[in-house]
N, C-alpha and C positions, 0 to 999 in steps of 0.2 A: 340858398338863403331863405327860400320860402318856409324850408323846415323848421332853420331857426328860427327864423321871425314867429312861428305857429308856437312854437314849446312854449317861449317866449311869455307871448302873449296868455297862454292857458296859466301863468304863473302869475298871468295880471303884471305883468311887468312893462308889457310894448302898449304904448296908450298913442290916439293918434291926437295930434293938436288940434283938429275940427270935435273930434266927441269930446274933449276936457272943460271945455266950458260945458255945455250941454249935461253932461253928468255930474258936474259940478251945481248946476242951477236946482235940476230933478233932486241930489242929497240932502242939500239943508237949505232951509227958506234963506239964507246968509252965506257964502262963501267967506270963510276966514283968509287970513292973509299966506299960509300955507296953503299951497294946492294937494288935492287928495281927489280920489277916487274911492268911494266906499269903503273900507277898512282899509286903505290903502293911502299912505302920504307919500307923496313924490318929492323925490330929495335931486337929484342929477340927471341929466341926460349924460347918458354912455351912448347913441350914437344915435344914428341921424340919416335917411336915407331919401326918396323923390319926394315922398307919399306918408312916409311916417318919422315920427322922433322914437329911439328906445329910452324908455325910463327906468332910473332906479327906485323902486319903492320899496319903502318899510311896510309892514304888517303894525297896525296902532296898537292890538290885543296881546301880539307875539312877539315886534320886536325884529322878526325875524326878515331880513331882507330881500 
C-alpha cells in the first residue's frame, strides 16, 4: 500500500488532514469556502486510512483530475 499511497501522493492527490489547514493558511491570506491545495481543489475523499484521508483533486488551470 506504501506504493500506492507514494504515486498517489506525487499526483498531489493523497493530502493528510493535519497539513490542509496549514497549506491552506501559507496559500492565500483568506481561505475560501472550497478546500484547495495550491493549483489543486479537493472535491471527495476516496478513501481513508490510520494516518491519512485520499483525496480527489481537480487541477484549477487543467481541469484535469
Amino acid at each position: 500500500h506504501a506504493s500506492l499511497a507514494a504515486s498517489r501522493s506525487e499526483k498531489g492527490t493523497s493530502v493528510s488532514s493535519r497539513s490542509l489547514g496549514a497549506r491552506c493558511r501559507n496559500s492565500m491570506p483568506s481561505c475560501p469556502d472550497d478546500p484547495h491545495i495550491g493549483n489543486y481543489r479537493l472535491l471527495k475523499t476516496i478513501g481513508k486510512g490510520n494516518f491519512a484521508k485520499v483525496k480527489l483533486a481537480r487541477h484549477v488551470l487543467t481541469g484535469r483530475e
